[in-house]
ROLOVO-946122 format. One record per atom (N, C-alpha, C, CB): x, y, z; residue number from 1. Coordinates in nm, 3 decimals. Atoms other than C-alpha are relative to their C-alpha. Glycine has a CB too. Example, Ala and Ser with C-alpha at 12.3 -4.5 7.8 and 13.67 -1.06 7.14 Angstrom:
% residues 2
px = 0.089, py = -0.119, pz = 0.000, pos = 1
px = 1.230, py = -0.450, pz = 0.780, pos = 1
px = 0.090, py = 0.120, pz = 0.000, pos = 1
px = -0.099, py = 0.003, pz = 0.125, pos = 1
px = -0.082, py = -0.119, pz = -0.006, pos = 2
px = 1.367, py = -0.106, pz = 0.714, pos = 2
px = -0.077, py = 0.109, pz = 0.073, pos = 2
px = 0.041, py = 0.046, pz = -0.142, pos = 2
This chain:
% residues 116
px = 0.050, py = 0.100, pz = -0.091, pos = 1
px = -3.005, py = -8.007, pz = 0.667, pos = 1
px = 0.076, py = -0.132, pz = -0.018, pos = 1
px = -0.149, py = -0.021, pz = -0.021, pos = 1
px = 0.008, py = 0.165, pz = 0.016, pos = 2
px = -2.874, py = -8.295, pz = 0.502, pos = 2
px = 0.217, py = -0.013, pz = 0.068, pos = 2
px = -0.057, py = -0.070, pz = -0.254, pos = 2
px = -0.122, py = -0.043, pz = -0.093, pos = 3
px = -2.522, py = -8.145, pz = 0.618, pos = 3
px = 0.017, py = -0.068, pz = 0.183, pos = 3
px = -0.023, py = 0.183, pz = 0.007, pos = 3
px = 0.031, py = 0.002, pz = -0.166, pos = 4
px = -2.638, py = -8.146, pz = 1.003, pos = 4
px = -0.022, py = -0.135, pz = 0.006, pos = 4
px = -0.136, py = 0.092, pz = 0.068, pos = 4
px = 0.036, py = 0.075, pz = -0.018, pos = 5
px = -2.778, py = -8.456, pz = 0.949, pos = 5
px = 0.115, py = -0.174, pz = -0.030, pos = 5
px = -0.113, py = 0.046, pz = -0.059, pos = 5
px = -0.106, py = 0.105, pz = 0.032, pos = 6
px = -2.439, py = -8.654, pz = 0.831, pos = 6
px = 0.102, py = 0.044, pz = 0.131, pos = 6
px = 0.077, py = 0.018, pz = -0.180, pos = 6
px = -0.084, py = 0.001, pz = -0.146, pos = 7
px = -2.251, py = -8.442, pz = 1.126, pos = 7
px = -0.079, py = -0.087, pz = 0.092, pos = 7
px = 0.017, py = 0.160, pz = 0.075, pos = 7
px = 0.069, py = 0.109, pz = -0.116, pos = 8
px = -2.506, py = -8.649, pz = 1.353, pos = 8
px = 0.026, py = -0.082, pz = -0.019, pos = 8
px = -0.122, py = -0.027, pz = 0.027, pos = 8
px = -0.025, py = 0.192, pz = 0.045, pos = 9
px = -2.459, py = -8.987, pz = 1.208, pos = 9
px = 0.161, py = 0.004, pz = 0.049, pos = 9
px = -0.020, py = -0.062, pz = -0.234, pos = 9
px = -0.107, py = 0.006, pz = -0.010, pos = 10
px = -2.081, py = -8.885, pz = 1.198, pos = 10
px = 0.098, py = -0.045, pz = 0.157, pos = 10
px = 0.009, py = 0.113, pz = -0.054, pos = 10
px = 0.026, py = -0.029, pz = -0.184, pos = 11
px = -2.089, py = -8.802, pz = 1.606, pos = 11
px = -0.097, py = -0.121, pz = 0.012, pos = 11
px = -0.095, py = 0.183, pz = 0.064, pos = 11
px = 0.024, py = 0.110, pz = -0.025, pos = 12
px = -2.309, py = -9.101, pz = 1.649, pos = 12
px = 0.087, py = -0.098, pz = 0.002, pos = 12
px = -0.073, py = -0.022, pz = -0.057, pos = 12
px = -0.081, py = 0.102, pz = 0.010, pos = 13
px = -2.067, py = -9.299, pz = 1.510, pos = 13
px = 0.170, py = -0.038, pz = 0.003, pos = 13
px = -0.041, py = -0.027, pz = -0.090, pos = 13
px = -0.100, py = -0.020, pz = -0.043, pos = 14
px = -1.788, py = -9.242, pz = 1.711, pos = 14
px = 0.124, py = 0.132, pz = 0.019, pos = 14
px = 0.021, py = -0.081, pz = -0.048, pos = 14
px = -0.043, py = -0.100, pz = 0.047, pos = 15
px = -1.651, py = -8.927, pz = 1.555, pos = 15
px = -0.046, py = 0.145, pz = 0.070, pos = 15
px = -0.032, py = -0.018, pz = -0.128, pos = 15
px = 0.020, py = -0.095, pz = -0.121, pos = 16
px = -1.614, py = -8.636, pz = 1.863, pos = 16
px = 0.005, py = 0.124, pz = -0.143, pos = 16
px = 0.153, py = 0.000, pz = 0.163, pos = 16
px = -0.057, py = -0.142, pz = 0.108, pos = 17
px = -1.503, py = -8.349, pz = 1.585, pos = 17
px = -0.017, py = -0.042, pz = -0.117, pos = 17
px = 0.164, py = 0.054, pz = 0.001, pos = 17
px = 0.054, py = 0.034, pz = 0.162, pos = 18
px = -1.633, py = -8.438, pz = 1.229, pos = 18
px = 0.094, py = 0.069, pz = -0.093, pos = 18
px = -0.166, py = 0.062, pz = -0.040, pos = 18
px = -0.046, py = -0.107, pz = 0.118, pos = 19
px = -1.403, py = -8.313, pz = 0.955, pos = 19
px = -0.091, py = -0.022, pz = -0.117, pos = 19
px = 0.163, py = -0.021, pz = -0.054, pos = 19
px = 0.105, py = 0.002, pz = 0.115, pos = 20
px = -1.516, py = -8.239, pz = 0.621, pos = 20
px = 0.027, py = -0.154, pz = -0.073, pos = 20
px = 0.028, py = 0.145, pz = -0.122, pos = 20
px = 0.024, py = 0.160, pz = 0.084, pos = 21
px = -1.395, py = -8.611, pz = 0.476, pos = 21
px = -0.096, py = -0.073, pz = 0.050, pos = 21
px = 0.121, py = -0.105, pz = 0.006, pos = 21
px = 0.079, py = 0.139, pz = -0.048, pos = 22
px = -1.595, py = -8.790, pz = 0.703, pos = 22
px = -0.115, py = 0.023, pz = -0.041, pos = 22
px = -0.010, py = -0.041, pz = 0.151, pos = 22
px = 0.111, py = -0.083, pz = 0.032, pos = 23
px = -1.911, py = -8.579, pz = 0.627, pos = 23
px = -0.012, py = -0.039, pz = -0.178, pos = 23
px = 0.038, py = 0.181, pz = 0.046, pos = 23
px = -0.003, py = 0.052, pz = 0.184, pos = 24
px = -1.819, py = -8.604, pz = 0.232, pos = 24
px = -0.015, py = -0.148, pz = -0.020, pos = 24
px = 0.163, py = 0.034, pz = -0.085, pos = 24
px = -0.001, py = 0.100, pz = 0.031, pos = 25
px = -1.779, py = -8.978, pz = 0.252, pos = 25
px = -0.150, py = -0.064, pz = 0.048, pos = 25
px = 0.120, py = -0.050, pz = 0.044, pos = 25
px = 0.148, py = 0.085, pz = -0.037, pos = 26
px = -2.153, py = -9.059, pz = 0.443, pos = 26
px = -0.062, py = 0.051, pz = -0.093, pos = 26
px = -0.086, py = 0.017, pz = 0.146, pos = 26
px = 0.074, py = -0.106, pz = 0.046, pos = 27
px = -2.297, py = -8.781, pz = 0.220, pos = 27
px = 0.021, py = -0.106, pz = -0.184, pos = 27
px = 0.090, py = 0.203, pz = 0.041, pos = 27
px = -0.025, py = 0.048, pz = 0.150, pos = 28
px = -2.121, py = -8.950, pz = -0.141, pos = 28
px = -0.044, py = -0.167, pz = 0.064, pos = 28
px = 0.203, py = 0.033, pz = -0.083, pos = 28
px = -0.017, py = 0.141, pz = -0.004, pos = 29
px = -2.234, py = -9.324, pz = 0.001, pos = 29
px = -0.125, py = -0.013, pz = -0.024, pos = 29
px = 0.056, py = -0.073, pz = 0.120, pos = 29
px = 0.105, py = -0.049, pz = 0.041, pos = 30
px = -2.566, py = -9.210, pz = -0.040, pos = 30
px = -0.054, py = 0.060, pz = -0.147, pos = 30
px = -0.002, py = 0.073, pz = 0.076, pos = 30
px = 0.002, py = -0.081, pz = 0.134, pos = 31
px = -2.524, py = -9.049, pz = -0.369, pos = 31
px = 0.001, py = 0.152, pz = -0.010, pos = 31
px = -0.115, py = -0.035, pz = -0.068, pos = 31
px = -0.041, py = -0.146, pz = -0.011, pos = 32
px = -2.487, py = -8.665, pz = -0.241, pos = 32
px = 0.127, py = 0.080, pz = -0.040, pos = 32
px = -0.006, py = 0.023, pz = 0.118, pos = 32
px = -0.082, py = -0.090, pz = 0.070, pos = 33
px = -2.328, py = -8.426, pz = -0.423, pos = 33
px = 0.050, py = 0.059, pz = 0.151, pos = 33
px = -0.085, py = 0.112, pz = -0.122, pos = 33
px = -0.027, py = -0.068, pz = -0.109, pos = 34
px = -2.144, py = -8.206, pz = -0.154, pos = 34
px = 0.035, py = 0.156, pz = -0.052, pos = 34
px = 0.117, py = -0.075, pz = 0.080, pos = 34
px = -0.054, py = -0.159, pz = 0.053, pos = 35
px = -2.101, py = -7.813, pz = -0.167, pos = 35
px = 0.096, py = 0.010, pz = 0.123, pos = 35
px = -0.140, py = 0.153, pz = -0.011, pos = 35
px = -0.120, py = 0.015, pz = -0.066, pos = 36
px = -1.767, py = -7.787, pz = -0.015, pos = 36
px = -0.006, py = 0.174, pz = 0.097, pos = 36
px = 0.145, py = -0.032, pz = -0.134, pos = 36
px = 0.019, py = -0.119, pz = -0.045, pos = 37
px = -1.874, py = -7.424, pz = 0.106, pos = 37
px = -0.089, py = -0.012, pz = 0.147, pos = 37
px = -0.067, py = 0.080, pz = -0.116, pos = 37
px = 0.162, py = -0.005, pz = -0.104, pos = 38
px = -2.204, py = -7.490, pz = 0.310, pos = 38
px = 0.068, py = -0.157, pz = 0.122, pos = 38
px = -0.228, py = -0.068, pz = -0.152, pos = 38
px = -0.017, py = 0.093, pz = -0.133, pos = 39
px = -2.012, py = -7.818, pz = 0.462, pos = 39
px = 0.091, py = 0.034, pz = 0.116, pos = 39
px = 0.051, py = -0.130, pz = -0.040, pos = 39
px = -0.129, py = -0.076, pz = -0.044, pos = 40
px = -1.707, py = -7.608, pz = 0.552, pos = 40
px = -0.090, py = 0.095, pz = 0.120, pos = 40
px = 0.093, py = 0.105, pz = -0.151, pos = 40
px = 0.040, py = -0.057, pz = -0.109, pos = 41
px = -1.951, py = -7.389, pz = 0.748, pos = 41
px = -0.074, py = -0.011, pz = 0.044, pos = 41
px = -0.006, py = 0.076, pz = 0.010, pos = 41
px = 0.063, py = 0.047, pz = -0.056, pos = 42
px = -2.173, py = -7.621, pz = 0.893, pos = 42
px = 0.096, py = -0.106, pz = 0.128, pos = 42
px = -0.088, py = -0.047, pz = -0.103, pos = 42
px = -0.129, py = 0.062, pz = -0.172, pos = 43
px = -1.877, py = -7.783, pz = 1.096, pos = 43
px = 0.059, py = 0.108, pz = 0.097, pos = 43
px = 0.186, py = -0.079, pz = -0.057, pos = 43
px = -0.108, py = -0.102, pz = -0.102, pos = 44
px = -1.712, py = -7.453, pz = 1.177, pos = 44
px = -0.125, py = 0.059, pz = 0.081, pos = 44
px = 0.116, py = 0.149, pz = -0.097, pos = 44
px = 0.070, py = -0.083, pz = -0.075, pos = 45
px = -2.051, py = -7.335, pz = 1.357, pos = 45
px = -0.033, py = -0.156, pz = 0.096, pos = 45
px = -0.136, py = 0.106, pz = -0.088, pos = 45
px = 0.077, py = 0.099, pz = -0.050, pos = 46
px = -2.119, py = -7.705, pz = 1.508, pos = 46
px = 0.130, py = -0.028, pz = 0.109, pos = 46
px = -0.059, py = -0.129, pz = -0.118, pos = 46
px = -0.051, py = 0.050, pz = -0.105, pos = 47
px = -1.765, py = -7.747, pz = 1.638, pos = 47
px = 0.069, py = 0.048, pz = 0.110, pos = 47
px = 0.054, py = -0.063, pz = -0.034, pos = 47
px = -0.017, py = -0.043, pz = -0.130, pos = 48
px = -1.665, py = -7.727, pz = 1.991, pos = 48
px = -0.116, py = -0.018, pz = 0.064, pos = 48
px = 0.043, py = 0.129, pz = 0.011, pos = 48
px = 0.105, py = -0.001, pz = -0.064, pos = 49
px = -2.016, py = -7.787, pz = 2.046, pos = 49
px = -0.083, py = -0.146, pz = 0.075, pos = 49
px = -0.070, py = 0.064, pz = -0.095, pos = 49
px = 0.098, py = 0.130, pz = -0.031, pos = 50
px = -2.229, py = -8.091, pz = 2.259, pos = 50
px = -0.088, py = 0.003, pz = -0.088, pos = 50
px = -0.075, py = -0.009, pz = 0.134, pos = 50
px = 0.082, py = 0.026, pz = 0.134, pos = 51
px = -2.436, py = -8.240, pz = 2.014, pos = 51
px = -0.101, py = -0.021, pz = 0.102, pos = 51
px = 0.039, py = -0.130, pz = -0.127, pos = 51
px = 0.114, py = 0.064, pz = -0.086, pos = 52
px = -2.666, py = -8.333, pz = 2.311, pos = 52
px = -0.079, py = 0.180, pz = 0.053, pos = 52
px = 0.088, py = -0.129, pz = 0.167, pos = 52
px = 0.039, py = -0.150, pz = -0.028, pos = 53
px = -2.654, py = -7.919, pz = 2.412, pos = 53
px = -0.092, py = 0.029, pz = -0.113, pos = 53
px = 0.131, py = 0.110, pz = 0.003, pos = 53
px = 0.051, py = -0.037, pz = 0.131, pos = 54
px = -2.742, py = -7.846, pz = 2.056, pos = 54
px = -0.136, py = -0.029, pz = -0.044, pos = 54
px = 0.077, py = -0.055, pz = -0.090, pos = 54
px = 0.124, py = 0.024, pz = -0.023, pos = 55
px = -3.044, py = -8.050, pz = 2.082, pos = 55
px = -0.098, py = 0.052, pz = 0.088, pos = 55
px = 0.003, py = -0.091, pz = 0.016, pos = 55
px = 0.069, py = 0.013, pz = -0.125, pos = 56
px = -3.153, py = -8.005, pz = 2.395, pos = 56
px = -0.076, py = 0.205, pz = -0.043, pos = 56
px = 0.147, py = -0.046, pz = 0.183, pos = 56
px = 0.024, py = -0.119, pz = 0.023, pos = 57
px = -3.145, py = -7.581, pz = 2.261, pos = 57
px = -0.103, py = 0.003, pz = -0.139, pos = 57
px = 0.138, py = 0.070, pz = -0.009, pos = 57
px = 0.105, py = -0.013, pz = 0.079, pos = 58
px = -3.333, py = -7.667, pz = 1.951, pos = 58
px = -0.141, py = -0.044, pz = 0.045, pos = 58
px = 0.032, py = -0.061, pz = -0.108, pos = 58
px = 0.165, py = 0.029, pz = -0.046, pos = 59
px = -3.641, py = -7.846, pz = 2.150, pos = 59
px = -0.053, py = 0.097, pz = 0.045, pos = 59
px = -0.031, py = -0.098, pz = 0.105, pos = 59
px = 0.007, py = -0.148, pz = -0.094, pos = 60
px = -3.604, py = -7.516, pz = 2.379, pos = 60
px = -0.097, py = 0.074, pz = -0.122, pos = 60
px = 0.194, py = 0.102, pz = 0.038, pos = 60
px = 0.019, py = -0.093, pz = 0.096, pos = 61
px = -3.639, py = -7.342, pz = 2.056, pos = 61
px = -0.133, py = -0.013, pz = -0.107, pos = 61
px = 0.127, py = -0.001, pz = -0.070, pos = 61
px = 0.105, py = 0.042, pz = 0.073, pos = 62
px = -3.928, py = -7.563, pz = 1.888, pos = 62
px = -0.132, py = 0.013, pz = 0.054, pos = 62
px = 0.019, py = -0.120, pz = -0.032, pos = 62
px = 0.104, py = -0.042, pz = -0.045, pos = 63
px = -4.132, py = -7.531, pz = 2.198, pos = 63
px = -0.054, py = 0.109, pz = 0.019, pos = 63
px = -0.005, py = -0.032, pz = 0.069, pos = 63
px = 0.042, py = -0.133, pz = -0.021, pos = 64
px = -4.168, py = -7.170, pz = 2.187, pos = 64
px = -0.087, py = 0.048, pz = -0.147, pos = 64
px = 0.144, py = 0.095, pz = 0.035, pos = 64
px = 0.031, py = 0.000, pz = 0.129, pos = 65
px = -4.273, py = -7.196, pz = 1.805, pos = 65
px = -0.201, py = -0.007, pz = 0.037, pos = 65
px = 0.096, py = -0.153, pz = -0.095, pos = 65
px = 0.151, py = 0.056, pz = -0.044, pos = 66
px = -4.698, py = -7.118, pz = 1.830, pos = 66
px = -0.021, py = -0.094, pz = -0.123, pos = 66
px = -0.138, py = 0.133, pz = 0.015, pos = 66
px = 0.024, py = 0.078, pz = 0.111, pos = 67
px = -4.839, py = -7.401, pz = 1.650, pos = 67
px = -0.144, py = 0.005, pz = 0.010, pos = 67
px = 0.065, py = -0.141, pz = -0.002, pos = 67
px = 0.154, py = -0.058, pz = 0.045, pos = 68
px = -5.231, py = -7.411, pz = 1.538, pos = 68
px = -0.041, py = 0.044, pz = -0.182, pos = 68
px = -0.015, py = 0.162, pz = 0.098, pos = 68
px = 0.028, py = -0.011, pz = 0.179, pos = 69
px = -5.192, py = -7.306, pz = 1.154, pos = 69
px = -0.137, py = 0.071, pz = -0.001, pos = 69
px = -0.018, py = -0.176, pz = -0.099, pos = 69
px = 0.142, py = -0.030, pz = 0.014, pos = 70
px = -5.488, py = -7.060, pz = 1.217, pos = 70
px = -0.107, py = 0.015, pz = 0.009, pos = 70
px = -0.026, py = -0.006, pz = -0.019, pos = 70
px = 0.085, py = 0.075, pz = -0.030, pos = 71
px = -5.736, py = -7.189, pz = 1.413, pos = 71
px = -0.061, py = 0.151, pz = 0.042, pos = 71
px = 0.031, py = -0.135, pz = 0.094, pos = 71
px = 0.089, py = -0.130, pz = -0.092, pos = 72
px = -5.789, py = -6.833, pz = 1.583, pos = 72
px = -0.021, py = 0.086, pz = -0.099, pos = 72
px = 0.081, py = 0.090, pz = 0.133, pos = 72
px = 0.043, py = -0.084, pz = 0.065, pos = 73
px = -5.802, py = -6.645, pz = 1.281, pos = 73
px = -0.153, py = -0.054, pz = -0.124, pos = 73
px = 0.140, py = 0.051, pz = -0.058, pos = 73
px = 0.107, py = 0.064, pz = 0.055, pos = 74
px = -6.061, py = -6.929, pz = 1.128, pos = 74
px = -0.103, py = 0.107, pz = 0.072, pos = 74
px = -0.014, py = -0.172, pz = 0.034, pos = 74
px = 0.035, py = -0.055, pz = -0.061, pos = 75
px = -6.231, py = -6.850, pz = 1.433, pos = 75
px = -0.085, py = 0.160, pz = 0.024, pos = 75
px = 0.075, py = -0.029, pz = 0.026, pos = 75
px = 0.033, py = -0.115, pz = 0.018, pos = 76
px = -6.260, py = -6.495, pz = 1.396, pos = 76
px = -0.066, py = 0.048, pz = -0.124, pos = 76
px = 0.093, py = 0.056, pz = 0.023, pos = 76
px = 0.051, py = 0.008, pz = 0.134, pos = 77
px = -6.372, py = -6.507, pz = 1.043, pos = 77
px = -0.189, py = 0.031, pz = -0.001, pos = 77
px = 0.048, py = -0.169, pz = -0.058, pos = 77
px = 0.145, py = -0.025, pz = 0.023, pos = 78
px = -6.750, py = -6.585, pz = 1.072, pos = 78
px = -0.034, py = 0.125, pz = 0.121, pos = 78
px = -0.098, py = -0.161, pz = 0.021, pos = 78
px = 0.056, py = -0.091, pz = -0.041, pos = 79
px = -6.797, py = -6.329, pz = 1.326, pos = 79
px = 0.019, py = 0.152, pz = -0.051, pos = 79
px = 0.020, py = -0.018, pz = 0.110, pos = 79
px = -0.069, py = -0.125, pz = 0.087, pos = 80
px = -6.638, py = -6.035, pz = 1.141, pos = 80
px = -0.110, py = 0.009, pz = -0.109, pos = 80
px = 0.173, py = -0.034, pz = -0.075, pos = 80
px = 0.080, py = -0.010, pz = 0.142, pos = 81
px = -6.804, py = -6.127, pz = 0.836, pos = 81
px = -0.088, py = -0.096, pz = -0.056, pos = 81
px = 0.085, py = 0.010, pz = -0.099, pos = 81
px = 0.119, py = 0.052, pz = 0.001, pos = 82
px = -7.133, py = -6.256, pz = 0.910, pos = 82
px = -0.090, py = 0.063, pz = -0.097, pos = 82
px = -0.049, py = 0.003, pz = 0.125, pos = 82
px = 0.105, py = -0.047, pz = 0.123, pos = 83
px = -7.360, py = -6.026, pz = 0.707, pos = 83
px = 0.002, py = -0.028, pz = -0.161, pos = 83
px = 0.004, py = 0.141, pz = 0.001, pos = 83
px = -0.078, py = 0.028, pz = 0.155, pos = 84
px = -7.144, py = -6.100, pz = 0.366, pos = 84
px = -0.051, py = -0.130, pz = -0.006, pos = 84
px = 0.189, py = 0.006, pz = -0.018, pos = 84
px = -0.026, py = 0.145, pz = 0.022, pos = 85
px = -7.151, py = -6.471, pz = 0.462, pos = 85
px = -0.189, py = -0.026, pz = 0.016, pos = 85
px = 0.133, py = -0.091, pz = 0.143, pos = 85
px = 0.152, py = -0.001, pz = 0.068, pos = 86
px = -7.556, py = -6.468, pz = 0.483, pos = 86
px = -0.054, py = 0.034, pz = -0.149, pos = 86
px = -0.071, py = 0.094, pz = 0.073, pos = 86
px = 0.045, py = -0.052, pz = 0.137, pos = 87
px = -7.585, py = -6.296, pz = 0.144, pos = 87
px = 0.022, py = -0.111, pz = -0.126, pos = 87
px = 0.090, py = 0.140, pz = -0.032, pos = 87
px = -0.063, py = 0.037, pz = 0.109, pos = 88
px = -7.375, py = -6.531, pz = -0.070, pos = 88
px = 0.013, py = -0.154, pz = 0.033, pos = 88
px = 0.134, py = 0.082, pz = -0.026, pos = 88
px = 0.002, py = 0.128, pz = -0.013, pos = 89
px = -7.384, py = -6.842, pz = 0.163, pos = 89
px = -0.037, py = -0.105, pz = -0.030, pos = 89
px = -0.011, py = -0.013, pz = 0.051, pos = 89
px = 0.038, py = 0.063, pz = 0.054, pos = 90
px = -7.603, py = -7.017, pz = 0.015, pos = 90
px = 0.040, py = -0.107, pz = -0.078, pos = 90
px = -0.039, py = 0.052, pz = -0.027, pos = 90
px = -0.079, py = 0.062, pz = 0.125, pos = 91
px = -7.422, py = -7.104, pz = -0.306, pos = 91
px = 0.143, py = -0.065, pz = 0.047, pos = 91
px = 0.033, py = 0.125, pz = -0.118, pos = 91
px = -0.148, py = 0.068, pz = 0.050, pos = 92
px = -7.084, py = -7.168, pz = -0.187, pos = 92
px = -0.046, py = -0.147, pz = 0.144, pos = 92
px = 0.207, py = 0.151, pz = 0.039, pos = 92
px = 0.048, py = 0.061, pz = -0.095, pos = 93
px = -7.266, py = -7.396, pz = 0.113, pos = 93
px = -0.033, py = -0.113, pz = -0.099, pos = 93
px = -0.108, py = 0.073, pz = 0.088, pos = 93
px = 0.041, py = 0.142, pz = 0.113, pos = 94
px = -7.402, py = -7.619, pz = -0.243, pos = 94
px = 0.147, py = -0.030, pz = -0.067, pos = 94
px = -0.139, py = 0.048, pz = -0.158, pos = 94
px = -0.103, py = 0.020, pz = 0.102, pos = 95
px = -7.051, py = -7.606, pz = -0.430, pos = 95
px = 0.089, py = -0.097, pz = 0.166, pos = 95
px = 0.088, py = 0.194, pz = -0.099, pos = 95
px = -0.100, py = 0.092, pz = -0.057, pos = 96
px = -6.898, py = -7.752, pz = -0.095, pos = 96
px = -0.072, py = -0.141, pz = 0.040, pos = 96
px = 0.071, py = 0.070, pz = 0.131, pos = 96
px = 0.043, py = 0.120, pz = 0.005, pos = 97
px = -7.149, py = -8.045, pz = -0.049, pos = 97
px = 0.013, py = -0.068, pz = -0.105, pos = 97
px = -0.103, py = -0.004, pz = 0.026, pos = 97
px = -0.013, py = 0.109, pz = 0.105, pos = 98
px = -7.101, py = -8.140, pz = -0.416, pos = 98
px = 0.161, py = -0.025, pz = 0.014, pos = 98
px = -0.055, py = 0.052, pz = -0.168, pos = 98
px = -0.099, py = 0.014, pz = 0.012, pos = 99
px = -6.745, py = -8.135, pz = -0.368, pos = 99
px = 0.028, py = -0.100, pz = 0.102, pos = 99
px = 0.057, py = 0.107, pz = -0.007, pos = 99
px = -0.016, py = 0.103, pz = -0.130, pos = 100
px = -6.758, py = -8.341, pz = -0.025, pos = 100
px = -0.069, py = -0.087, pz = -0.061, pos = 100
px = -0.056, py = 0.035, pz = 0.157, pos = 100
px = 0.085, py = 0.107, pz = 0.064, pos = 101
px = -6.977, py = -8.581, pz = -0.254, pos = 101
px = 0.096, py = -0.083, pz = -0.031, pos = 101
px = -0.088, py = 0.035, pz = -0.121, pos = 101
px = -0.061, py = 0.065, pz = 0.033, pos = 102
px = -6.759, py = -8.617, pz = -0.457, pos = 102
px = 0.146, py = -0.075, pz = 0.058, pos = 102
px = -0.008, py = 0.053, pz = -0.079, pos = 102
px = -0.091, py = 0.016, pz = -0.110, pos = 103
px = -6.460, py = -8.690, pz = -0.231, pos = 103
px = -0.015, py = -0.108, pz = 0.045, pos = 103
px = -0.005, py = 0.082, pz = 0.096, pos = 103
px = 0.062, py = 0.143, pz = -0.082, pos = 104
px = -6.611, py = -8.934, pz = -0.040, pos = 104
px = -0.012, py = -0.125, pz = -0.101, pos = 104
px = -0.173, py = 0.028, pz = 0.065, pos = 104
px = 0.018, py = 0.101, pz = 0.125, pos = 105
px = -6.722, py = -9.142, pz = -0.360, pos = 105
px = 0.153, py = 0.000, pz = -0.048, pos = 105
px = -0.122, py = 0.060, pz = -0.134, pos = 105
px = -0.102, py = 0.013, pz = 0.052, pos = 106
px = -6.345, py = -9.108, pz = -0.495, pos = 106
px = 0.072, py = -0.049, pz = 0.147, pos = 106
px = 0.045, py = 0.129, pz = -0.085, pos = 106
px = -0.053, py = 0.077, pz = -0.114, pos = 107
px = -6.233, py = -9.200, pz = -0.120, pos = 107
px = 0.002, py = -0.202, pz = 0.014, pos = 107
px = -0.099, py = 0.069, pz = 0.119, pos = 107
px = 0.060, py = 0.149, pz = -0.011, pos = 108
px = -6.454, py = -9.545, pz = -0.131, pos = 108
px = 0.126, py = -0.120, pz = -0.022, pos = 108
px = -0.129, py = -0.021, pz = -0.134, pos = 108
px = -0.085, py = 0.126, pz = 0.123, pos = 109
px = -6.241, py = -9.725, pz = -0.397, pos = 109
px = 0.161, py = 0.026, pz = 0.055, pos = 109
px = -0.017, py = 0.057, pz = -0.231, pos = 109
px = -0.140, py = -0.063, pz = -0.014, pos = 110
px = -5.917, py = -9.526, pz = -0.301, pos = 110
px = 0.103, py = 0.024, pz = -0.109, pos = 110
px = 0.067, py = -0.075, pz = 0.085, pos = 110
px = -0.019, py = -0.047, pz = 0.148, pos = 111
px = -5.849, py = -9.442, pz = -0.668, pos = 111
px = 0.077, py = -0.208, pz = -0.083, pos = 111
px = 0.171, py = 0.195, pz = 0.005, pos = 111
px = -0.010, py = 0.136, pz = 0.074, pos = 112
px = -5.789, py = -9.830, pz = -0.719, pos = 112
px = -0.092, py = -0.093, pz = -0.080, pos = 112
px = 0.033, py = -0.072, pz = 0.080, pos = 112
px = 0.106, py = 0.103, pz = 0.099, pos = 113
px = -6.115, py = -9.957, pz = -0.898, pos = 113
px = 0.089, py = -0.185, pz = -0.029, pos = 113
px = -0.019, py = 0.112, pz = -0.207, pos = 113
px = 0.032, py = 0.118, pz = -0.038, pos = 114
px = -6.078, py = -10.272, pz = -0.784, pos = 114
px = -0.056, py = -0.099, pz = -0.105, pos = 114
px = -0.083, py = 0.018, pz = 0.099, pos = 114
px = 0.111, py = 0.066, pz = 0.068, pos = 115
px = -6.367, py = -10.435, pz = -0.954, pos = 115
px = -0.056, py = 0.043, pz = -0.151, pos = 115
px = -0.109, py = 0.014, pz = 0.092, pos = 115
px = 0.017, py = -0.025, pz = 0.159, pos = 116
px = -6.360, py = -10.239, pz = -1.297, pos = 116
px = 0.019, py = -0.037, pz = -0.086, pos = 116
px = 0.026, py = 0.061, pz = -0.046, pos = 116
């Protein structure tokens, strides 16, 4: 990434075709080590290419990505395994109010005790 991300600056900043010095020199001004392998074939797959195409194919490519982290398999959870979750609910229903207790009380201060 941090490759891709010095060919951009590079191409931002005037530079149509990036070789590997120019890339090595934003990358070492920063303090980056460079692997002369991974930069060598992060130009040879980038060049010839619009940097504006290149984008425009990764948004393509980000909007097709489902995002949610789960929500439908939360979802599906208590109805599957309702009878289990009556038997045992109880208890873990008290272990998550003391835990949201405590939370909240360690939220207040924001771990800065202030006034201690």
């Amino acid at each position: 990434m941090r490759y891709v991300a010095a060919y951009l600056l590079a191409v931002l900043g005037g530079k149509e075709t990036p070789a590997n010095g120019d890339l090595e020199k934003i990358l070492s001004s920063v303090g980056i080590e460079v692997d002369s392998e991974r930069l060598t074939k992060v130009i040879k797959e980038l060049s010839g290419k619009s940097i504006d195409d290149l984008i425009k194919e990764g948004r393509e490519k980000l909007s097709s990505m489902p995002v949610g982290g789960g929500g439908a398999a939360a979802a599906a959870a208590p109805a599957g395994g309702a009878p289990a979750a009556a038997a045992g609910g109880d208890k873990k229903e008290a272990k998550k109010e003391e835990k949201k207790e405590e939370s909240e009380s360690e939220d207040d201060d924001m771990g800065f005790a202030l006034f201690e």
